[in-house]
ZANUGU-870038 format. One record per residue: residue in three letters; x, y, z of N, C-alpha, C, CB in turn. Coordinates in steps of 0.02 Angstrom, whole numbers, plus 50000, padded with zeros to 5 digits. Glycine has a CB too. Layout:
residues N
ALAXYZXYZXYZXYZ ...
This chain:
residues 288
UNK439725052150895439685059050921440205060250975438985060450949 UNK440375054551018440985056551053441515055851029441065054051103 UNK441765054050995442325053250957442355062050917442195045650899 UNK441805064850891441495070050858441865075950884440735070250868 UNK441565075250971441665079551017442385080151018441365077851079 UNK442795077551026443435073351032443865078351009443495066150990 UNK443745076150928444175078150887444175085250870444115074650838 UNK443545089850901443295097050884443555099250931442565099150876 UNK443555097950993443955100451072444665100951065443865094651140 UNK444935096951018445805093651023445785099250964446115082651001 UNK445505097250912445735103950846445715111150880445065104550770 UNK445245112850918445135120250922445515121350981444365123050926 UNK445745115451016446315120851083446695118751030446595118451188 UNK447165116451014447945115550960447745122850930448005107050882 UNK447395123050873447295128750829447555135650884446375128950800 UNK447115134450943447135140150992447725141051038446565139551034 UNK448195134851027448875135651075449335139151032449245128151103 UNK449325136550953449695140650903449655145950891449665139350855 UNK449215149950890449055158250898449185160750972448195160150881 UNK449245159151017449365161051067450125161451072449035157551108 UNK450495156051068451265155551061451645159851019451445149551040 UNK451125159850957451545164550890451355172450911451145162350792 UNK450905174450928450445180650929450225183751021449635177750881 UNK450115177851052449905182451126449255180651139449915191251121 UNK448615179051084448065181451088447755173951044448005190051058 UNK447145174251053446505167351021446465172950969445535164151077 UNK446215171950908445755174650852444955173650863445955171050785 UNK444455176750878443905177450915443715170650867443435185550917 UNK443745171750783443445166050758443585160150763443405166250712 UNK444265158350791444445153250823443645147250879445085157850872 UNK443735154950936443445153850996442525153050979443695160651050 UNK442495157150934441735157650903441475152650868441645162750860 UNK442065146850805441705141650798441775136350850441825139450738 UNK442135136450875442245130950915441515130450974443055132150954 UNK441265136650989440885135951040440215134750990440925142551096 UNK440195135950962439575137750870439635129750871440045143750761 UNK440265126150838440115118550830440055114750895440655115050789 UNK440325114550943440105111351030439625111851017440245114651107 UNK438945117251045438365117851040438105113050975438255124951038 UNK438155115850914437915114650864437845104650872438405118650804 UNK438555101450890438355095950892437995091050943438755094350876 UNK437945095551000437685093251062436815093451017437905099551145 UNK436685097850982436025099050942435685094550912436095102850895 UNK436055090950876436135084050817435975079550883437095082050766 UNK436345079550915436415072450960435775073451013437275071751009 UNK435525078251008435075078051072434395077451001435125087051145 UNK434245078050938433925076550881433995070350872434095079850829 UNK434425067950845434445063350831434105055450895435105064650809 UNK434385055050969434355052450966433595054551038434965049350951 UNK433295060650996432495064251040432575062151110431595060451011 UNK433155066751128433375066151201433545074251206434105060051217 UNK433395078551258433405083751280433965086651321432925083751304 UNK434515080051335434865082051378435485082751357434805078751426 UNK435575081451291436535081551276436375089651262437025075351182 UNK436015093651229436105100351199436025104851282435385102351126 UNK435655102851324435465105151393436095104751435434875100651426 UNK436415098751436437115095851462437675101851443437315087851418 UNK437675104051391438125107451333437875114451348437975104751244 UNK437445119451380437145126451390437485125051485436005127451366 UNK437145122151501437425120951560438235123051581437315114351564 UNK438675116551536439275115951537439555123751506439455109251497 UNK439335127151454439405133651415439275139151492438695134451337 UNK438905138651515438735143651593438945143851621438375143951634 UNK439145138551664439645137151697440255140151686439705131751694 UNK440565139951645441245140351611441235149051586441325133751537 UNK440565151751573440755156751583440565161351625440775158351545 UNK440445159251684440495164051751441095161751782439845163451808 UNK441595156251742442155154751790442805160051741442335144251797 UNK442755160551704442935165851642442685172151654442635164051571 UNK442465172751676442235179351707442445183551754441775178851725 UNK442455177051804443045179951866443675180851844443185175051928 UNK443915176151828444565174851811445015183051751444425166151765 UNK444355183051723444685188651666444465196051703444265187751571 UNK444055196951735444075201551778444415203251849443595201851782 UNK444965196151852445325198251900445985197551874445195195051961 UNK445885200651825446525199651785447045195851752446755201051801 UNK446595188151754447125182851773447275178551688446735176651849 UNK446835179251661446685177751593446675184551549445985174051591 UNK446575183451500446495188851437445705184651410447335188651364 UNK445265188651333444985187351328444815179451281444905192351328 UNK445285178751249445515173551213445285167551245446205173651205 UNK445795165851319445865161151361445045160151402446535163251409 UNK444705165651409444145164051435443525161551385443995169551473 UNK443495163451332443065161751275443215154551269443215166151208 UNK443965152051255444095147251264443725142151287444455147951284 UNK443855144551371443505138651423442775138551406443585140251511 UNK442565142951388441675142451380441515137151325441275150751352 UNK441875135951282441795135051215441855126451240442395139351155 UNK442535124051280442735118551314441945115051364443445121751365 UNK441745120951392441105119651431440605116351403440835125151451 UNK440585120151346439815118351303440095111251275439535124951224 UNK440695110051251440955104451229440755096451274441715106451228 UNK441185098551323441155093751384440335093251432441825096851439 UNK440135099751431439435098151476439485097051542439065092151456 UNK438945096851572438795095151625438325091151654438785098751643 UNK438245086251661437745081351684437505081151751437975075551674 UNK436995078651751436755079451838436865071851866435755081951850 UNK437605071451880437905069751898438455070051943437875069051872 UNK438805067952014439385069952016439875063852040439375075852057 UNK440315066552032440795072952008440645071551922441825072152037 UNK440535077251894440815079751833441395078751813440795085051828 UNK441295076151724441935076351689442015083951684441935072251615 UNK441925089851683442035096251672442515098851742441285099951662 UNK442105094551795442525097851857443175095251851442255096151933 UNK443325088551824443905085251822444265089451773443845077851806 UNK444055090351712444585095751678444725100651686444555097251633 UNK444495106051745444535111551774445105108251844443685114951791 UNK444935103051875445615101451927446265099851891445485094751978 UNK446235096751819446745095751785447165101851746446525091151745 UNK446475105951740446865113451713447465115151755446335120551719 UNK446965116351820447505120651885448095116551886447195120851977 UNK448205109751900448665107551920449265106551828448335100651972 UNK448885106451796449495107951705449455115151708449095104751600 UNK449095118851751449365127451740449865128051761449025133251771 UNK449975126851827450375128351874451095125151832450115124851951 UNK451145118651829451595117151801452105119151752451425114351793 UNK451525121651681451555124851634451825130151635451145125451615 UNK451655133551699451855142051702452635140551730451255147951769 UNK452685136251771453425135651814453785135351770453605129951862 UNK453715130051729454135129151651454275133351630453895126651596 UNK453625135451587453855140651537454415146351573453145144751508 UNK454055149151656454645154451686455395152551682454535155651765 UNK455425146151701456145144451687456505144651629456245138951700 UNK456015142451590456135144851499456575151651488455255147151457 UNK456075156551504456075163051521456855166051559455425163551568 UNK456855163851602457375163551642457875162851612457355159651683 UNK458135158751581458605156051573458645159751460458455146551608 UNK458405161451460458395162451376458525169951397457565160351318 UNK458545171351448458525178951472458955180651543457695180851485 UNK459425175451526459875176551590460275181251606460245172451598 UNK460525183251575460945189951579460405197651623461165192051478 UNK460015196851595459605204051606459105199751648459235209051526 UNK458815195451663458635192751726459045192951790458525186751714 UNK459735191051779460105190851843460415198751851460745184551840 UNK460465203251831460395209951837459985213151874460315212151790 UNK459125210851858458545214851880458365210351953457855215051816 UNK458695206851954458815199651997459015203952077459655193251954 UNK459575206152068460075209452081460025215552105460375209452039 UNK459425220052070459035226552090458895224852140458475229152056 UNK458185221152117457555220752163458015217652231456825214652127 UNK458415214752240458475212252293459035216452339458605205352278 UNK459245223252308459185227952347459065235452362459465226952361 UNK458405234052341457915239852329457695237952406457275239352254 UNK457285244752432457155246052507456695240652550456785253052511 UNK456315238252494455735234552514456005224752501454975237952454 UNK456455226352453456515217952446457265216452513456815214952332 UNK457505221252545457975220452582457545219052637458465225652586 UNK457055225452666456675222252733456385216952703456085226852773 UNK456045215352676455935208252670456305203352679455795206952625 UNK456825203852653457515199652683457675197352755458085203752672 UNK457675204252776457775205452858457285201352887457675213352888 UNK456665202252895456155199752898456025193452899455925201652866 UNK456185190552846456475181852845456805180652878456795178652797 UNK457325184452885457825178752899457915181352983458665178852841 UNK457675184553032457455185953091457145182053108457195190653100 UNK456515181653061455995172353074456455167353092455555167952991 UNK457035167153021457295159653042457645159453086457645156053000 UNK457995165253100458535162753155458105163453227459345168153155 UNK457495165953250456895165753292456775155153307456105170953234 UNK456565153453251456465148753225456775143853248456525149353175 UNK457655144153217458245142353223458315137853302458665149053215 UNK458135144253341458305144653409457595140853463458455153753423 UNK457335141553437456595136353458456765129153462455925136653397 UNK457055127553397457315121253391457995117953457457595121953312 UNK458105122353470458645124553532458265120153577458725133853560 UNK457805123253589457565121053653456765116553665457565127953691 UNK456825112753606456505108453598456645099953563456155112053573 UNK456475096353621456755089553626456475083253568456545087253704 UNK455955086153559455365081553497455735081953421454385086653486 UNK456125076153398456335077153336455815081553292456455070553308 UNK455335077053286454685077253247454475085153204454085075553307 UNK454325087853273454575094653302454875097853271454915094853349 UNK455315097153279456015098453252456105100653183456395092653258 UNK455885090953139455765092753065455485098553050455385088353033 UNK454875097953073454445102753054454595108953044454035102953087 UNK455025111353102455085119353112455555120053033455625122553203 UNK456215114353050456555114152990456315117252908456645107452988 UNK455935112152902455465112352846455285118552832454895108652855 UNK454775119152882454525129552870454975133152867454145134252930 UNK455605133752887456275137052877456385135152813456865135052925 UNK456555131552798456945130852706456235133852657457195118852674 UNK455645130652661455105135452641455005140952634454755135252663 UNK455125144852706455075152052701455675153652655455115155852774 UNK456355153552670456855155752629456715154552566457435153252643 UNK456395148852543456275146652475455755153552442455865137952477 UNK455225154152488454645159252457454975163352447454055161652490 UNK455465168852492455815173052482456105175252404456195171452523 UNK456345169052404456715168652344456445168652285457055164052343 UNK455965162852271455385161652209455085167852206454765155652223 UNK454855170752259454565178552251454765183852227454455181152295 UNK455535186752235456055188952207456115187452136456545187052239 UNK456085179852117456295178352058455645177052006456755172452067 UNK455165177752041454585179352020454385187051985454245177952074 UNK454705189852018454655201051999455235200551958454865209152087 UNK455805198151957456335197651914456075197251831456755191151938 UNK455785190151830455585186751781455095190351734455345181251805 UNK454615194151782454195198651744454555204651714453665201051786 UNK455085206451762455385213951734455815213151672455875217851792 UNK456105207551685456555207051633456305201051577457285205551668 UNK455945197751566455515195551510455165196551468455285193751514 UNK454525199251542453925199751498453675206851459453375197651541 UNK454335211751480454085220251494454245221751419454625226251562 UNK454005224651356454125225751324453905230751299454155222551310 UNK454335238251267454025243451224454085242651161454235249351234 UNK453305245951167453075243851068452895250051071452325237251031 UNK452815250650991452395258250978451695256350972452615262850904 UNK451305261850978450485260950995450335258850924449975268651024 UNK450695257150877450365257150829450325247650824450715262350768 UNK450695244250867450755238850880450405235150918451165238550892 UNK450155237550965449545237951021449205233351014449095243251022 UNK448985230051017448135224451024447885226451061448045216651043 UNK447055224451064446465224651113446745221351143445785222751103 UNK446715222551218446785215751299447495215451285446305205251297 UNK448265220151261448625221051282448565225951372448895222851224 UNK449295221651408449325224151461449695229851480449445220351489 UNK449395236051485449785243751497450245240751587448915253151509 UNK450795242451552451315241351635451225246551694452245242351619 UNK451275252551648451085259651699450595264051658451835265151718 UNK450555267251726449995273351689450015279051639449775277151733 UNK449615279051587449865284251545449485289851544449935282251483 UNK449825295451579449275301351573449615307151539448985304051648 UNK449215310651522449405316151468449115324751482449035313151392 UNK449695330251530449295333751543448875332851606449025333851495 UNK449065327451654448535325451707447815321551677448325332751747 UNK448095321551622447205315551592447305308351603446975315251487 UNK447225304051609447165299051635447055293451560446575300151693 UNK447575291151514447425288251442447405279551460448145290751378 UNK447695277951488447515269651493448215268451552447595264051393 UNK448185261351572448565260351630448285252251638448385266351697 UNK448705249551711448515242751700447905240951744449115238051713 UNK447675248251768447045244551812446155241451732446655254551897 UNK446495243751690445905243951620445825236051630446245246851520 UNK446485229451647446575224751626446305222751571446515221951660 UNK446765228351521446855225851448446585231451409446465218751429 UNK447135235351363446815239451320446235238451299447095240151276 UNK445915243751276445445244451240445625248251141445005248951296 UNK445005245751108445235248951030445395256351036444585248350969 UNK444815259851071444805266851088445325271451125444315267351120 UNK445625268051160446205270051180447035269851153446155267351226 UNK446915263551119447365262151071447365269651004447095253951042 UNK446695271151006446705275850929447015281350963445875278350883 UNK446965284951039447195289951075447845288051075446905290951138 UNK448115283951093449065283351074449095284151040449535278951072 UNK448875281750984449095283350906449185289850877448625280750862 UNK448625293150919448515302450894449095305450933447635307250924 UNK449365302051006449785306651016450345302651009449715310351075 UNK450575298050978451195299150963451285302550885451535292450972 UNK450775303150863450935309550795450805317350826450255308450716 UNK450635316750864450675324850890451505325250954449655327050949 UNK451875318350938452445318050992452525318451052452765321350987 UNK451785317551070452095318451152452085309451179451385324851217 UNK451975305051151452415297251169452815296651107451875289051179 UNK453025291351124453395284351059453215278751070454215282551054 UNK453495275551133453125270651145452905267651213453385266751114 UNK452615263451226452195259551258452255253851305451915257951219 UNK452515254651375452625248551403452235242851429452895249751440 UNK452245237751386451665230651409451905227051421451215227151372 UNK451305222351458451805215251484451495210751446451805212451571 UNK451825207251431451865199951378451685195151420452635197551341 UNK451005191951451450865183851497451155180551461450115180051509 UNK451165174551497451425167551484450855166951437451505161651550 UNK451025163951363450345158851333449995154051354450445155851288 UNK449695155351395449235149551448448955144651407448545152651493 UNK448705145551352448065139451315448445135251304447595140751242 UNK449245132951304449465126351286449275123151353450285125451263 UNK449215124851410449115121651460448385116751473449225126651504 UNK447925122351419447155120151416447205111951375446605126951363 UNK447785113451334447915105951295448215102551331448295105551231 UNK448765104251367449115098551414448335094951450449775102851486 UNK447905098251479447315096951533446945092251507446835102951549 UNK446885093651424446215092351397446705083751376445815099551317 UNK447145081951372447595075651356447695070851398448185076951341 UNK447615075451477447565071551532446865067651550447745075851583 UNK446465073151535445885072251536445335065951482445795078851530 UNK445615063951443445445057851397445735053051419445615058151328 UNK446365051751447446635046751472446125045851539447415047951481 UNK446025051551583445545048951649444935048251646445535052651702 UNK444545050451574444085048851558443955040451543444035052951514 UNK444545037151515444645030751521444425025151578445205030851517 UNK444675029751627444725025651686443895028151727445565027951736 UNK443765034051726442915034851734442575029651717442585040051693 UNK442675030251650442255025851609441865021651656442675021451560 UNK442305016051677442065010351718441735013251780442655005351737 UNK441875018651789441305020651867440735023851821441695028351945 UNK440495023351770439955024451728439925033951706439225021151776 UNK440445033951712440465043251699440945042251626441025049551784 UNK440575046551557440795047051506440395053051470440805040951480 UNK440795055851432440425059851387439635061951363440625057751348 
């Protein structure tokens, strides 16, 4: 049965990194058997071997995972795909009354292969899109607000700069250093952060192209009516059919959305790390 678990967790994120990469989005039936067989085999195993706690372990782990999916997609940070996902991962992995949890460990391994994942891929991004990145690059950085910001920095550092002046403690010293190349650094990553989105991820489609839990960039109103925008976080079908009616009555064409990073390969980078440290658990008596 662990081996079972294994191979159903590893099939259904892969299945789920490939639709995401090719398309944007999970296929619900994707996310639906996967959480359908998790459960289902936590079922068998808590039958089979008239123990109450692997299918209990597995509702638990499923709850968990989706009040953490919950936040996450209501603060915009996921789509719906990626959160079904983790629930489905939950019920898989479980939760034991135990700690630390193998679940908590694949949730610290997420964050730290997200982060990673996302830096990557932006550079990806970056660079497959250099021309019109270093352009919008180029705007933003002197547009009204990314200049005081500028100012702003770099007043700190040379503030900063001059502290170091008059202070004798290497140590000290480093330090201020440090926060100086930091700050300039945020400056910059931040900049190239709004870049990356403008010139990557921004794309017009016609509404007839649209998906559910696509991201509207700006607001679309019609007449002062109010048709969708990005506070919805994430179209809806119903709104989608309202673009559709008015770009045959002509008053749009098309539609500006933003394209996320495909996050669920990252759920696989996590979930790969996570068998290897399951290894090493092992021997402190924490397993599946």
């Amino acid at each position: 049965m662990y081996w079972l678990i294994i191979v159903v967790v590893f099939a259904a994120i892969l299945a789920a990194s490939y639709t995401d990469i090719r398309t944007r989005e999970v296929a619900d039936w994707v996310n639906y058997a996967f959480i359908a067989s998790a459960l289902g085999i936590r079922s068998v195993m808590s039958i089979v071997q008239q123990d109450w706690h692997p299918i209990v372990y597995g509702l638990l782990g499923f709850g968990a995972m989706y009040l953490l999916a919950l936040l996450m997609f209501n603060t915009g940070q996921w789509g719906g795909g990626d959160s079904k996902l983790l629930m489905g991962i939950g019920a898989a992995i479980g939760i034991e009354f135990a700690w630390p949890s193998l679940l908590l460990y694949f949730i610290f391994a997420l964050a730290i292969m997200g982060a990673l994942y996302g830096m990557l891929w932006s550079i990806f991004l970056m660079i497959k899109n250099w021309n019109k990145f270093k352009t919008d690059f180029t705007k933003l950085m002197n547009t009204k607000s990314y200049t005081l910001a500028r100012k702003i920095t770099l007043a700190i550092m040379m503030l900063l700069f001059i502290t170091m002046l008059f202070v004798n403690d290497y140590i000290i010293n480093i330090g201020i250093f440090t926060f100086i190349i930091l700050l300039f650094l945020s400056y910059l990553l931040i900049t190239a952060a709004k870049a990356i989105e403008t010139s990557c991820m921004h794309k017009s489609v016609s509404p007839e192209k649209l998906t559910e839990g696509d991201w509207i960039v700006k607001d679309i109103k019609i007449n002062g009516k109010y048709i969708c925008g990005p506070k919805d976080l994430g179209i809806e079908k119903s709104q989608i059919k309202k673009l559709i009616q008015l770009k045959k009555q002509k008053k749009i064409s098309k539609v500006l959305i933003k394209e996320g990073i495909p996050f669920v390969p990252s759920f696989l980078l996590a979930f790969i790390v996570l068998i290897f440290l399951e290894k090493i658990l092992s021997f402190l008596g924490l397993a599946f």
